[in-house]
Structures are given as C-alpha cells and as structure tokens.
N, C-alpha and C positions, 0 to 999 in steps of 0.2 A: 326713186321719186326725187330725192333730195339734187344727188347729178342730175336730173333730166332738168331741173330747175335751175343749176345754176351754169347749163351750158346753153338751154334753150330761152332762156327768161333774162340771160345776163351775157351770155356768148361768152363764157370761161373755157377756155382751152384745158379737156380733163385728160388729154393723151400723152401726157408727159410721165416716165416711169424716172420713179425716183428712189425706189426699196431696193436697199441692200440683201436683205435676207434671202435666202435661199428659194424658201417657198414665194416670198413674193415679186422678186426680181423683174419676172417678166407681168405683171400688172402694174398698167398705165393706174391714176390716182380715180380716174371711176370705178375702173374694178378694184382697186382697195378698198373702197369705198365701201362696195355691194360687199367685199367678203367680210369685212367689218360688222354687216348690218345681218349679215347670215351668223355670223358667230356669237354677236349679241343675241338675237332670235334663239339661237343653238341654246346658249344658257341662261337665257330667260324662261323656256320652254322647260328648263330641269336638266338638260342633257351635260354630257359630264363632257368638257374641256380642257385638252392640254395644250397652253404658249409655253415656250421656252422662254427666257429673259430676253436674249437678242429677237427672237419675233416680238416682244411687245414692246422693247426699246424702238425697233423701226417703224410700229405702225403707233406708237405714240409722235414718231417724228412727219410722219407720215400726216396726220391731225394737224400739228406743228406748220407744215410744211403747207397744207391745204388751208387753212385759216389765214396765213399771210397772204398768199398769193390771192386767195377772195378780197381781203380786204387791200390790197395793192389796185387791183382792178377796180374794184369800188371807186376807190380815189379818185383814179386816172382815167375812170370812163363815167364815172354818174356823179360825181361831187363838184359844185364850182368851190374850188379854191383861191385864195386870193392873197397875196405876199403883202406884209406889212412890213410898214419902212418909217422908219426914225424921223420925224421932220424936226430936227432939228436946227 
C-alpha cells in the first residue's frame, strides 16, 4: 500500500537495490519494503523472529536510505523553493 503510493501518487523510483545483506541483496527498496511489513505483521501476530545484527543494521539503513530519497523527491518535484540573498 504504502510503495504503491509513493511510486503511483508521487512517481518515486522504488527499483533501486541498495542491501548488503545476504538475504536481501537482491530486493529492489519496494520489496524491502513489503518484507518489512511481513515481518512486522510476523511479530505483531506473536510469531517468534530471528534478525541477525547485520540484517537489522541493513534494513534500518535501508528506512535510512528510503526517507531521504522520499524527502529529496519532495523537494525537487513538489516544493517551490526559493534562494535568499543578502541585499546588502
């Protein structure tokens, strides 16, 4: 839901893989996204889950990584900004 918004509602480019880890390497940032929102669901439901350090290091940079480039796009495709300058 969340990807399907911000690629069809804001045209964000989600096909870029950018995880180290092992398991996630080959997921572009919407499917980390969705295994995210499965593993949440996974232990919010009670189910019992194992990360290793280096999986939640990558997919907190992964969070990281996906909040700037949202907010990069924001900027540079829906904000008018404007340069202020010294008149002195």
């Amino acid at each position: 839901m969340i990807p399907d918004t911000l690629e069809y509602a804001f045209h964000l480019d989600l096909s870029e893989k950018i995880n180290k880890h092992e398991d996630l390497k080959d997921k572009n940032l919407k499917e980390t996204f969705e295994y995210m929102r499965e593993l949440r669901n996974s232990i919010s439901h009670g189910n019992k889950v194992s990360i290793g350090f280096q999986k939640a290091i990558d997919l907190q940079g992964f969070f990281r990584h996906l909040s700037v480039k949202f907010d990069k796009h924001l900027v540079n495709h829906f904000f008018i900004t404007e340069k202020l300058f010294n008149k002195d």
